[in-house]
N, C-alpha and C positions, 0 to 999 in steps of 0.2 A: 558510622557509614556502613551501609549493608553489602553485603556480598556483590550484586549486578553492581555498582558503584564503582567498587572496590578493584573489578575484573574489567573495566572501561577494555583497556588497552590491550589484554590478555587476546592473541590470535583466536585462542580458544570459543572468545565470545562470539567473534564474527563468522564463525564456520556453520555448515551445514545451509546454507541458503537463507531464502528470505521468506519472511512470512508480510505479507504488504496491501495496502491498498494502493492501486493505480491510476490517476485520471486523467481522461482524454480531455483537454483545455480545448480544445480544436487551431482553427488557424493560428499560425505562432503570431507572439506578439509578446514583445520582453516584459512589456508592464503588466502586460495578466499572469504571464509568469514572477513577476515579483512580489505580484499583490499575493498569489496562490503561496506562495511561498511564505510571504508573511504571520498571510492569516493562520494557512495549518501550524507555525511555531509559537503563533500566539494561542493556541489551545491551552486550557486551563491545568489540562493533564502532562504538558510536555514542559522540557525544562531545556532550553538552547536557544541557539544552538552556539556549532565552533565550528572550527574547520580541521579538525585534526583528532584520529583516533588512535593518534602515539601518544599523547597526550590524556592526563584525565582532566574530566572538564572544571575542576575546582581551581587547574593552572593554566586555564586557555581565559582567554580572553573573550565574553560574550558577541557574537558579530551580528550586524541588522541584512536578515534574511535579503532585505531586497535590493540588498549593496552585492548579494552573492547569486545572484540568480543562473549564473551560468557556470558558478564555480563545480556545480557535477555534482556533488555529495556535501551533506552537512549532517551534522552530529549532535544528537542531547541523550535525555534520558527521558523516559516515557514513567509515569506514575499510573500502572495495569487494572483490571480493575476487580484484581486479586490482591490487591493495595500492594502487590510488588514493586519494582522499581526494576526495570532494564534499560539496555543501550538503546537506541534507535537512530534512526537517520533520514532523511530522504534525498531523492534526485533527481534529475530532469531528463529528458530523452527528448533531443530536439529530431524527431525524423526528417528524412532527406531522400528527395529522390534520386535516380544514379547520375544527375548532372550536381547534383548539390545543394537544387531549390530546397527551402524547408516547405517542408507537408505541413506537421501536426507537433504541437508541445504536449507530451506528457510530464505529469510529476508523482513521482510515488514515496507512499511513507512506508516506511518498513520497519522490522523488528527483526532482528538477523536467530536465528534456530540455536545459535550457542546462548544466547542471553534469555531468549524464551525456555529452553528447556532446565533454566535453572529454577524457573518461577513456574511452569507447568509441566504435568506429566506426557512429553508427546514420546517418550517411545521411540519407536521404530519412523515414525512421521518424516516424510510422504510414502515409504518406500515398506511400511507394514505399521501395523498398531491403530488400522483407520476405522475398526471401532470402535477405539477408544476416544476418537478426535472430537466428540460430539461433547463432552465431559471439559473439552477447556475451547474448541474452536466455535460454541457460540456464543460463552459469554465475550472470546475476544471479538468474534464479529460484530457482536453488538455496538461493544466500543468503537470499532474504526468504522462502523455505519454511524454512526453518531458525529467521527470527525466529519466523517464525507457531508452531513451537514449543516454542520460547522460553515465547511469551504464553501456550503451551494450556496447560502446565505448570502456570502461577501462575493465566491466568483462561480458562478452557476456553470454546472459544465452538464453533457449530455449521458457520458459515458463513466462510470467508474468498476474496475474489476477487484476482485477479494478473495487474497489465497495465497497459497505457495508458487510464488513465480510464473506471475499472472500471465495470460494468455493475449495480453500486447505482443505483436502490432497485429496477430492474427486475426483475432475481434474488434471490431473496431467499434465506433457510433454507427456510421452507414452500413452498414453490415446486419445492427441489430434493429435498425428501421428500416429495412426493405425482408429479413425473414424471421423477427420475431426474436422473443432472449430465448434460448435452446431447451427443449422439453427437457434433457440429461445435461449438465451443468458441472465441471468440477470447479469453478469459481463462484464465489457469488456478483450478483449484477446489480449495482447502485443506478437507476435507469430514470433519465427525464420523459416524462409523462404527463401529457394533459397540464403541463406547467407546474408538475411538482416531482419530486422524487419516489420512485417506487425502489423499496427491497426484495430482488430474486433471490434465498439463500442456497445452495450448492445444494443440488440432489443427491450426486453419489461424492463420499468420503474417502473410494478409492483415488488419491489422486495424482498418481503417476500415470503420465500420457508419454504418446510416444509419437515419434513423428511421423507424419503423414495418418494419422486416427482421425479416422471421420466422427463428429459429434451430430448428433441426431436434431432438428430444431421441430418448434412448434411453438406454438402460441402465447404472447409476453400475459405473466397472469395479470390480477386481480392487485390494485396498492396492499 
């Protein structure tokens, strides 16, 4: 059993934030959330899930994603495509507006920065080390644009973001069809298009923002 394995349950793993893909499902609806749910744990590259990361997954019990749809977080291990093996998770985000109505289902798959930075070199990552980021954040982007579609296949969505603690609920779908994916970008943009999906990947590497930073926009490229 290798090392990200072995450190399942270790605090260690889960610190430093999240490295994730995020998709906007649109209007909520518990079965596109369950099917989404499904489909991403049935990727060939992930191994889950559970519902528990006190636990390592060899003593939990395997659970069916779509029995858990609202449970918040689930748990496996992802197989990288540095043939590592780390933790991984993902979860739902049912937005609401201030009376309680639900808006919008998101669901993100993640990789938490303790279990990435055992399998790649990030350094300083987000907060210095971003030229180095080029050297492991594309072949992982690669990978989780390949989940995203995976998912569009089984549940087509419009919107998907890719980064370090993506820039939901600020960017939305409507947002990026009325002005365009952003000429400067610190996420990347998994975008429906013409009835298929386009990849925008991240311009700048610096990607520490701060609140209230305006992003510049311009014109969604080229598939």
């Amino acid at each position: 059993m290798n090392s990200s394995t072995q450190n399942f349950t270790s605090e260690e793993t889960w610190r430093g934030g999240f490295y994730e893909i995020e998709f906007e499902l649109g209007v909520p609806s518990e079965e596109r959330l369950a099917l989404a749910l499904q489909t991403v744990w049935s990727h060939p590259s992930l191994e889950g899930c559970y519902l528990s990361r006190e636990q390592e997954p060899h003593a939990q019990v395997r659970v069916n994603p779509r029995q858990c749809a609202i449970e918040g977080h689930l748990y496996g291990i992802a197989n990288l495509p540095n043939s590592a093996r780390a933790a991984c998770g993902t979860s739902v985000c049912r937005l609401q507006d201030e009376n309680g109505a639900l808006l919008r289902d998101f669901l993100a798959f993640y990789l938490p920065h303790g279990a990435l930075g055992r399998t790649y070199p990030l350094g300083g990552y987000p907060f210095a080390d971003a030229d180095q980021a080029a050297t492991w954040r594309v072949p992982l982007d690669e990978w989780l644009v390949e989940l995203g579609r995976y998912l569009y296949e089984r549940v087509p969505f419009r919107l998907a973001l890719l980064g370090f603690e993506v820039d939901f609920p600020n960017v939305s779908a409507d947002f990026v069809q009325r002005n365009g994916i952003p000429a400067e970008r610190f996420d990347g943009y998994r975008w429906q298009a013409r009835d298929q999906l386009e990849w925008h990947p991240p311009t700048n590497w610096n990607l520490v923002r701060f609140p209230g930073e305006d992003t510049p926009t311009g014109q969604s490229s080229t598939p």
